[in-house]
Residue frames as a rotation matrix with the C-alpha (Angstrom) as fourth column:
UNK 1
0.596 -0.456 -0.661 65.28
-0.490 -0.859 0.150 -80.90
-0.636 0.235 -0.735 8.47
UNK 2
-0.424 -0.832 0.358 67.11
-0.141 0.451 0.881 -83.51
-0.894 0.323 -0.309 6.91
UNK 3
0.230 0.470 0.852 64.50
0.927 0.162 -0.339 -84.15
-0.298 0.868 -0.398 4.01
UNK 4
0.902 -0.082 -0.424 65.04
-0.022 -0.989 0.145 -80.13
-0.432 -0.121 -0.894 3.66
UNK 5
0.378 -0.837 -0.395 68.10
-0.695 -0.539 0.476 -80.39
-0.612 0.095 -0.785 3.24
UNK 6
-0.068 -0.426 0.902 68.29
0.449 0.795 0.409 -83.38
-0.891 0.433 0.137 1.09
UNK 7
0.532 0.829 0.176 66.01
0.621 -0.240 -0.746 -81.00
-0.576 0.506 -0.642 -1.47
UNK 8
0.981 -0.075 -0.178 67.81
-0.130 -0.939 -0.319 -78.50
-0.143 0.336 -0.931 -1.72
UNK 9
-0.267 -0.960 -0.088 71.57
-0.428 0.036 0.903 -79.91
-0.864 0.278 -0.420 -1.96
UNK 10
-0.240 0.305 0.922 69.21
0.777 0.629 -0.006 -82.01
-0.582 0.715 -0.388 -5.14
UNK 11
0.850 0.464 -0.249 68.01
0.340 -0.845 -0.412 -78.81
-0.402 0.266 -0.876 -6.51
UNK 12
0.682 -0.473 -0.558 71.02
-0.558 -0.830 0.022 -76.70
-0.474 0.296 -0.829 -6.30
UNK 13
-0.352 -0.659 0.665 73.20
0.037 0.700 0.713 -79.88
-0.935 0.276 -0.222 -8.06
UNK 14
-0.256 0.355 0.899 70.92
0.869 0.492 0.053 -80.58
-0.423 0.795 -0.435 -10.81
UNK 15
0.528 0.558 -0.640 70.20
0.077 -0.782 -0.619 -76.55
-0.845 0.278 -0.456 -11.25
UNK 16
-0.265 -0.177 0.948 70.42
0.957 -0.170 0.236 -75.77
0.120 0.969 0.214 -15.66
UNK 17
-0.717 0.125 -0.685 70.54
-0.123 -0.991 -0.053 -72.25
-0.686 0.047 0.726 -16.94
UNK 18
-0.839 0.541 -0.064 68.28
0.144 0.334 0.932 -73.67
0.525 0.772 -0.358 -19.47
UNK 19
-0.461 0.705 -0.538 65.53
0.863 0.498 -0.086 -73.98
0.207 -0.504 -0.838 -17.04
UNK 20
0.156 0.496 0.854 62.88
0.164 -0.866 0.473 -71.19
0.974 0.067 -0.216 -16.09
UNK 21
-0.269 -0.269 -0.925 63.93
0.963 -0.074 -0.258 -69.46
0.001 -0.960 0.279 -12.60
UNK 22
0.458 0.497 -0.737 63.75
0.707 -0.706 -0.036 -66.03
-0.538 -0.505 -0.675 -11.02
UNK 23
-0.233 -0.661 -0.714 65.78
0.147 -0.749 0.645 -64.20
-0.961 0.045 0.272 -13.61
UNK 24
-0.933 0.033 -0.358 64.51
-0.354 -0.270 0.896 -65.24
-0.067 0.962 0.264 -16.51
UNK 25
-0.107 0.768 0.632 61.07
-0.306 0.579 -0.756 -66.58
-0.946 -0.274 0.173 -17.46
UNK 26
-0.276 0.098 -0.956 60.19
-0.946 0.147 0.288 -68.67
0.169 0.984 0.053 -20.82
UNK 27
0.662 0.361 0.657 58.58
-0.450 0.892 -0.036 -71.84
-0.599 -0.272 0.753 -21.40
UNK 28
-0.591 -0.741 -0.319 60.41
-0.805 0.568 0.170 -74.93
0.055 0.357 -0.932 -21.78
UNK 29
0.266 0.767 -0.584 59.47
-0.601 0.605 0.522 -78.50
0.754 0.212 0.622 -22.87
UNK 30
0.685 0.070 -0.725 61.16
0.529 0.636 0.561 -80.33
0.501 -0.769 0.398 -19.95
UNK 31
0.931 -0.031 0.363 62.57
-0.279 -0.703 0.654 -79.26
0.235 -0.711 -0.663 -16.99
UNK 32
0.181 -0.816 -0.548 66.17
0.132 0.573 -0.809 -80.31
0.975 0.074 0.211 -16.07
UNK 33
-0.504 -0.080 0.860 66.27
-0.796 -0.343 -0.498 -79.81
0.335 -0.936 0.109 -12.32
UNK 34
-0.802 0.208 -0.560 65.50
0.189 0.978 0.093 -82.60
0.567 -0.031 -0.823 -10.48
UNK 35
-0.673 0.720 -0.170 62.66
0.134 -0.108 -0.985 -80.57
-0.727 -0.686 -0.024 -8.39
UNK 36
0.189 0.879 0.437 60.66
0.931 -0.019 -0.364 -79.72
-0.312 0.476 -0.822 -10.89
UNK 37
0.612 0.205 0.764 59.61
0.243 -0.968 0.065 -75.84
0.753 0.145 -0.642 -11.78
UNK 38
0.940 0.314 -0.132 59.79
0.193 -0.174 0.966 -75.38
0.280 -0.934 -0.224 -7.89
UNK 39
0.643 -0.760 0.097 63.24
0.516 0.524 0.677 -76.56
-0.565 -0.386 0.729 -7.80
UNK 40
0.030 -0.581 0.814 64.66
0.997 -0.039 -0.064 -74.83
0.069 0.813 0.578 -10.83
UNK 41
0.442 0.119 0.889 63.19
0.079 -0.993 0.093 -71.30
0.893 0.029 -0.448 -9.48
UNK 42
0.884 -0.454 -0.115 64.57
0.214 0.174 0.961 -72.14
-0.416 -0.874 0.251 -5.66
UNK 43
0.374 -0.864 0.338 67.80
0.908 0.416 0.057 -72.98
-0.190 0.285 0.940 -7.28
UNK 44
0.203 -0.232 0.951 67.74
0.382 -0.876 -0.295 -69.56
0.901 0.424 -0.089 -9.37
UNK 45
0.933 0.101 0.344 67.26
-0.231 -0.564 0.792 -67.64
0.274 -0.819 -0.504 -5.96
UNK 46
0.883 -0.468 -0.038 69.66
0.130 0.165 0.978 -69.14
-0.451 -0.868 0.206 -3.93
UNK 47
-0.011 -0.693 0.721 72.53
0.999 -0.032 -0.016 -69.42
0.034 0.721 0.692 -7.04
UNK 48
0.533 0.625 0.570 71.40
0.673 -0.722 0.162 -65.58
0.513 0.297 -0.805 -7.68
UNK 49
0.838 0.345 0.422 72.05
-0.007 -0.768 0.641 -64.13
0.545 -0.541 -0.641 -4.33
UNK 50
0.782 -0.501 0.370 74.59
-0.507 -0.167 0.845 -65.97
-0.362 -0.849 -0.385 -3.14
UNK 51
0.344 -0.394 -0.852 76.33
-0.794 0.362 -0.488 -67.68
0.501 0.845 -0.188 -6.26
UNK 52
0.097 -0.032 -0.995 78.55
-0.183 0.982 -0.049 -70.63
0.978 0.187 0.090 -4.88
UNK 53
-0.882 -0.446 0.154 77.99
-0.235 0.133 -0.963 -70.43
0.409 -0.885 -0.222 -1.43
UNK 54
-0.108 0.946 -0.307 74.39
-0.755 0.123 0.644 -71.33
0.647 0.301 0.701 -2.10
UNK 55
0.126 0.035 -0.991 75.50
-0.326 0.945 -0.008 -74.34
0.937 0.325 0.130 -1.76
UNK 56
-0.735 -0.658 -0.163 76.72
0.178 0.045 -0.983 -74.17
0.654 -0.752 0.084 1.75
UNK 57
-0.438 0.378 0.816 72.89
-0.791 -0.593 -0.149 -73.20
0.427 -0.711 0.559 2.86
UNK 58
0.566 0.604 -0.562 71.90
-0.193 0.759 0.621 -76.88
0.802 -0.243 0.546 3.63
UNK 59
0.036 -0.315 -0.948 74.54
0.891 0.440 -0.112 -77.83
0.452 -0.841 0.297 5.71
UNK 60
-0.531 0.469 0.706 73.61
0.057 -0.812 0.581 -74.52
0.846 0.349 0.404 7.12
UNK 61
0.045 0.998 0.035 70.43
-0.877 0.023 0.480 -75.70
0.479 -0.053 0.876 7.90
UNK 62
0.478 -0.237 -0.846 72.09
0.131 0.971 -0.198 -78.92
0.869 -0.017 0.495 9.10
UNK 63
-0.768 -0.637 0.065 74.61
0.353 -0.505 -0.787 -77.15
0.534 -0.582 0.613 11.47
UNK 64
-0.552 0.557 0.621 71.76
-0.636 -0.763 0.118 -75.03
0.539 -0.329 0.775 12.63
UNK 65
0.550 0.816 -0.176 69.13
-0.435 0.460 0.774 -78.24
0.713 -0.350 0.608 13.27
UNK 66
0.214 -0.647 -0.732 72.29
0.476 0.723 -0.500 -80.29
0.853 -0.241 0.463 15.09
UNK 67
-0.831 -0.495 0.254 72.99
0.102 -0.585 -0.805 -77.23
0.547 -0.643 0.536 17.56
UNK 68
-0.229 0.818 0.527 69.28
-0.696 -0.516 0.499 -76.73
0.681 -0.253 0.688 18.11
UNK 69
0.756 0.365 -0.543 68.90
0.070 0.780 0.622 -80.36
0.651 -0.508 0.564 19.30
UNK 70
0.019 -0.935 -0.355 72.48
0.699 0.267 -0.664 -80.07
0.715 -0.235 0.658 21.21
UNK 71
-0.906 -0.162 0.392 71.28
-0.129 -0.776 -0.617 -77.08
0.404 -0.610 0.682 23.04
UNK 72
0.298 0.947 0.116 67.35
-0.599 0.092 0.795 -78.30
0.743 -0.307 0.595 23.81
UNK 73
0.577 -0.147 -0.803 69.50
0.521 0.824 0.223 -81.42
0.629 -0.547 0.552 25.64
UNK 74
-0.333 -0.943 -0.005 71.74
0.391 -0.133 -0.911 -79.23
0.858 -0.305 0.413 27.49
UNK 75
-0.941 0.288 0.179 69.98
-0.319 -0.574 -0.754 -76.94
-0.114 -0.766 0.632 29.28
UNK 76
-0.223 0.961 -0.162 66.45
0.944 0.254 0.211 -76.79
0.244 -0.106 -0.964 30.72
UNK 77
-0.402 0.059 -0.914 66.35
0.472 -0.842 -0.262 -73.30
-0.785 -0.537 0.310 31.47
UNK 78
0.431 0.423 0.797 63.97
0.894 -0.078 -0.442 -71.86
-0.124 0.903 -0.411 28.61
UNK 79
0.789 -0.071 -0.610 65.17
-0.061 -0.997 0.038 -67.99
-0.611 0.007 -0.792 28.90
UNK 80
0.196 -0.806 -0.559 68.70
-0.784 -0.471 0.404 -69.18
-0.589 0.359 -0.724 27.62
UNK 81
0.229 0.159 0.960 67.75
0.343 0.910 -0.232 -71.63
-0.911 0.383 0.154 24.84
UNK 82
0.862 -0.011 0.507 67.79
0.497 -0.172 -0.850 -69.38
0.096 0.985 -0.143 21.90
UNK 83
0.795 -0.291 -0.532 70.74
-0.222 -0.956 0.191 -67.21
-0.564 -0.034 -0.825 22.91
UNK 84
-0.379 -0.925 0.014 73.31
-0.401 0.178 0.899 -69.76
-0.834 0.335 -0.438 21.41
UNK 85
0.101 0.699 0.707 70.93
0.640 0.499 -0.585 -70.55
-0.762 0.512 -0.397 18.82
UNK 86
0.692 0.556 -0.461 71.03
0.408 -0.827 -0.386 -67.17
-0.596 0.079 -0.799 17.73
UNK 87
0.304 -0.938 -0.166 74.47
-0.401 -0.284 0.871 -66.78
-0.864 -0.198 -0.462 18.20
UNK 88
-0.513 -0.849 -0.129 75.39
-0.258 0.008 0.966 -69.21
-0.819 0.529 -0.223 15.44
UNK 89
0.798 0.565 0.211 72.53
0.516 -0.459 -0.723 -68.05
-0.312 0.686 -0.658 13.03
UNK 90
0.882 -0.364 -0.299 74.14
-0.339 -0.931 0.134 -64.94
-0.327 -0.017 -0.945 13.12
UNK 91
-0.306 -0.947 0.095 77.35
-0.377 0.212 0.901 -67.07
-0.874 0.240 -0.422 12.34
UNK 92
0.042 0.363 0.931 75.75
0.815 0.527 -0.242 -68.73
-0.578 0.769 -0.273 9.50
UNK 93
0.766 0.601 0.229 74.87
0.633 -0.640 -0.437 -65.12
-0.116 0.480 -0.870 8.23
UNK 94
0.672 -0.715 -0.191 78.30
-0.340 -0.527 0.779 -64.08
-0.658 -0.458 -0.597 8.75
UNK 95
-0.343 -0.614 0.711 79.63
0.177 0.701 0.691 -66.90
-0.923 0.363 -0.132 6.83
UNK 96
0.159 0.177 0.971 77.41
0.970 0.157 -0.187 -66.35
-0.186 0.972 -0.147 3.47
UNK 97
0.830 0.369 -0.418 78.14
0.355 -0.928 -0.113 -62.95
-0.429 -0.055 -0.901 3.74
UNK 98
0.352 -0.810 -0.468 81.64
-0.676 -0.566 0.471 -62.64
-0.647 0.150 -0.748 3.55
UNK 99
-0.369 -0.410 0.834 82.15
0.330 0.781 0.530 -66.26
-0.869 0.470 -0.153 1.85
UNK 100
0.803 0.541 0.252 79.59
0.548 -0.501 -0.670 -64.60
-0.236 0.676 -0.698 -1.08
UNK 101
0.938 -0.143 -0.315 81.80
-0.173 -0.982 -0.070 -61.63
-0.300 0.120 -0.946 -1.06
UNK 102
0.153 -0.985 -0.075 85.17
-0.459 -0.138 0.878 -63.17
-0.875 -0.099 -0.473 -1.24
UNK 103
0.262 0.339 0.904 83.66
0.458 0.780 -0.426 -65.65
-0.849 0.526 0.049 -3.84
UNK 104
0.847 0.455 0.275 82.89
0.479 -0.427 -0.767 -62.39
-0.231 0.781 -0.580 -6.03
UNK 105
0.716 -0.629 -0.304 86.43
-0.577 -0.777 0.250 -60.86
-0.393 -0.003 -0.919 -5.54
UNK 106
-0.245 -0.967 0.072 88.72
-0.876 0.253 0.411 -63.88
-0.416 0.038 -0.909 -6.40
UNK 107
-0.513 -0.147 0.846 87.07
0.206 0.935 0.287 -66.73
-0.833 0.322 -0.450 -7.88
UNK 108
-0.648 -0.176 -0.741 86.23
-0.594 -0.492 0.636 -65.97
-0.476 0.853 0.214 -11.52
UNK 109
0.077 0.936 0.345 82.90
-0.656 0.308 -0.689 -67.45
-0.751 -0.173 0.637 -12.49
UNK 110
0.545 -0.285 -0.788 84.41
-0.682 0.395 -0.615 -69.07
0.487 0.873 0.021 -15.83
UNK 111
-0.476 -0.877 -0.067 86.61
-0.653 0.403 -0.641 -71.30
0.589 -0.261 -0.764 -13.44
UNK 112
-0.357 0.640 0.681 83.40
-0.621 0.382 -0.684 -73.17
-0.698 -0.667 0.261 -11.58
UNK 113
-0.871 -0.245 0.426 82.47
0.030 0.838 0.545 -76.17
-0.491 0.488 -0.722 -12.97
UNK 114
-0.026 0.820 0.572 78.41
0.988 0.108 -0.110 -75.74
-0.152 0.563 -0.813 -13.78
UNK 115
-0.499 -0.124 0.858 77.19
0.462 -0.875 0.142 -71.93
0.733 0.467 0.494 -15.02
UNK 116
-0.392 0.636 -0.665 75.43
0.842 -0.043 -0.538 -69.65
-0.370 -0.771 -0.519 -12.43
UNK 117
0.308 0.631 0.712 72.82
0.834 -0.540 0.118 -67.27
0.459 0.557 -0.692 -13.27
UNK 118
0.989 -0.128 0.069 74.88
-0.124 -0.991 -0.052 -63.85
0.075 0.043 -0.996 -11.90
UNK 119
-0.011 -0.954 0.301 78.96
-0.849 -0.150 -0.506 -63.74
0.528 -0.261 -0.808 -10.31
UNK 120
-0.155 -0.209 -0.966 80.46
-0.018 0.978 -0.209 -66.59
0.988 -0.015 -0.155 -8.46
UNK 121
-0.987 -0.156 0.045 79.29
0.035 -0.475 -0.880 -64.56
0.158 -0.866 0.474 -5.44
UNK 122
0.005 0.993 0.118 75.80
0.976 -0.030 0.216 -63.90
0.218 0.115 -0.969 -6.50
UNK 123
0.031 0.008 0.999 74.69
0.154 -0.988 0.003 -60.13
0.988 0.154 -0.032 -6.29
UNK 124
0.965 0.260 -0.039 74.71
0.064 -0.090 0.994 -60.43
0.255 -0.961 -0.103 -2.70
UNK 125
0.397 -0.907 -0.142 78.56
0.765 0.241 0.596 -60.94
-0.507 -0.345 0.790 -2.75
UNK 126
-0.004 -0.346 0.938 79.24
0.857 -0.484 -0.175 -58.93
0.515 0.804 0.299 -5.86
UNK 127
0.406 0.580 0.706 77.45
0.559 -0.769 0.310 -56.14
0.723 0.269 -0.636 -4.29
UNK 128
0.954 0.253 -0.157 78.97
0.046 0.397 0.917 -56.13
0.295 -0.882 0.368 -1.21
UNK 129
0.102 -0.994 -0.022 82.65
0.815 0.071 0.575 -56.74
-0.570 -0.077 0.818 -1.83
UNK 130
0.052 -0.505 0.861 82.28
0.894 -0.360 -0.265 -54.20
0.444 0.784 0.433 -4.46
UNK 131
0.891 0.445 -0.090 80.87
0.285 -0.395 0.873 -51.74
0.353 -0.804 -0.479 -1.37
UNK 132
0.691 -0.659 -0.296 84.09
0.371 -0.028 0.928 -52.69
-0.620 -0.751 0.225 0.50
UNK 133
-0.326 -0.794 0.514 86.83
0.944 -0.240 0.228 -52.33
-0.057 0.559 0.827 -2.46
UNK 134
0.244 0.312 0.918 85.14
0.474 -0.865 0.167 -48.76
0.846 0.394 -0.358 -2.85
UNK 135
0.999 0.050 -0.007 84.77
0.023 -0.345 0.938 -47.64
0.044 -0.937 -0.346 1.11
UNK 136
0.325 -0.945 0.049 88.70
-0.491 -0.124 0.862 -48.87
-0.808 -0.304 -0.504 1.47
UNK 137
-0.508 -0.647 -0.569 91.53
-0.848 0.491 0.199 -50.77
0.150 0.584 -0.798 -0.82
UNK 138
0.151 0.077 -0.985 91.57
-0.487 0.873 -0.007 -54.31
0.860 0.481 0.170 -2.20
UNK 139
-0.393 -0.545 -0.741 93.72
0.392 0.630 -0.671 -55.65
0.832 -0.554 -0.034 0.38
UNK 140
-0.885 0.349 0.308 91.88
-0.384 -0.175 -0.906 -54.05
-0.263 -0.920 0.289 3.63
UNK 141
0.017 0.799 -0.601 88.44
-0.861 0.317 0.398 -55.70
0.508 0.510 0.694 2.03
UNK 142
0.138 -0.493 -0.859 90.50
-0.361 0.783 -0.507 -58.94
0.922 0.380 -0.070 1.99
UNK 143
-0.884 -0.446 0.142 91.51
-0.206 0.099 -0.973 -58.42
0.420 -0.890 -0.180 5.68
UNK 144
-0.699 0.583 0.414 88.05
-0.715 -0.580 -0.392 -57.87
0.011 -0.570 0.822 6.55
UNK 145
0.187 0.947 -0.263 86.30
-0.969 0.222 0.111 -60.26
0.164 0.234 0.958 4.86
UNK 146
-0.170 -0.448 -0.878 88.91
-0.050 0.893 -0.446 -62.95
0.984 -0.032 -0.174 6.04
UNK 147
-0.829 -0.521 0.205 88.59
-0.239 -0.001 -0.971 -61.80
0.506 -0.854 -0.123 9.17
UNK 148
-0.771 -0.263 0.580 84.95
-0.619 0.521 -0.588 -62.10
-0.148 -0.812 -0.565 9.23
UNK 149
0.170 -0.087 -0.982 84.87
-0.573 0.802 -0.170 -65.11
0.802 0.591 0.086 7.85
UNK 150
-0.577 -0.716 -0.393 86.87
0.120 0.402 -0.908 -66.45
0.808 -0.571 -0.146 10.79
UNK 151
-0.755 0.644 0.123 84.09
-0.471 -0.403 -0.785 -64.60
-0.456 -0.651 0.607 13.39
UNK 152
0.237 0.802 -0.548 81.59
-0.934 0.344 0.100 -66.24
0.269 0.488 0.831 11.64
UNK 153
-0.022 -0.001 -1.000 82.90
-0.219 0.976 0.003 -69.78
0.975 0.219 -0.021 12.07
UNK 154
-0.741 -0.101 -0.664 83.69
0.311 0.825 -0.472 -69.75
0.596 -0.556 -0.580 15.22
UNK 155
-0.604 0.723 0.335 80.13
-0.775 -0.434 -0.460 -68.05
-0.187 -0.537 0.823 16.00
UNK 156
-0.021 0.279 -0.960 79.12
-0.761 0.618 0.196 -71.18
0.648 0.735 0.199 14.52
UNK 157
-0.040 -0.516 -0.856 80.83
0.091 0.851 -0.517 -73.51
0.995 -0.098 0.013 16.61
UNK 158
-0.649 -0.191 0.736 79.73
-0.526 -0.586 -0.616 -72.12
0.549 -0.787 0.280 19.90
């Protein structure tokens, strides 16, 4: 998992809007992405959906492998291996959810240092927070999505 995650924190650094990805297609003479094609469409995706919390899916994937081994050594009881496994998936998924969403409400995509190819949320955040600011107010969104945020982490950390 660690080569995995080396890839993809190399990817989503070196991702160029210049490059062909999943939003746009055109041929270029050299790629700028250190993966290649492969890399430069990965990048799109993940930049896409989840704008700058993309970044946050290796260590993720890190968090995730680190519990898996931390919970294979604890117990021997196979029935209740995956349940805290699950558990802080489900935090992980908690965490790009609302971190996406708050991303798209308050951090202004002109204010991030490289360019991303939708909102600073990705359409997954955009779409989402914009859900919540409809359903209720700005500031009950805000509550929510801080709060979980906060339920997310420490489903994580179980």
């Amino acid at each position: 998992s660690a080569f995995v995650v080396a890839y993809l924190m190399i990817i989503l650094i070196s991702y160029s809007p210049e490059d062909p990805g999943f939003d746009r297609l055109h041929y270029v003479e050299s790629i700028n992405n250190f993966g290649g094609e492969t890399g430069a469409w990965i990048s799109s995706i993940l930049l896409y959906l989840f704008g700058i919390f993309g970044f946050s899916i290796p260590f993720s994937i890190l968090i995730a492998g680190w519990i898996s081994l931390q919970i294979r050594r604890a117990q021997s009881n196979e029935a209740e291996l995956y349940k805290p496994y699950l558990l802080s998936l489900s935090g992980v998924l908690m965490l790009l959810l609302t971190g996406s969403s708050m991303s798209a409400l308050f951090l202004p995509a002109q204010s991030l240092p490289m360019a991303l190819p939708f909102s600073s949320g990705g359409v997954i955040g955009y779409e989402l927070a914009g859900f919540l600011v409809r359903s209720v107010d700005l500031l009950m969104t805000t509550m929510l999505l801080i709060g979980g945020f906060a339920f997310g982490l420490s489903l994580l950390s179980r």
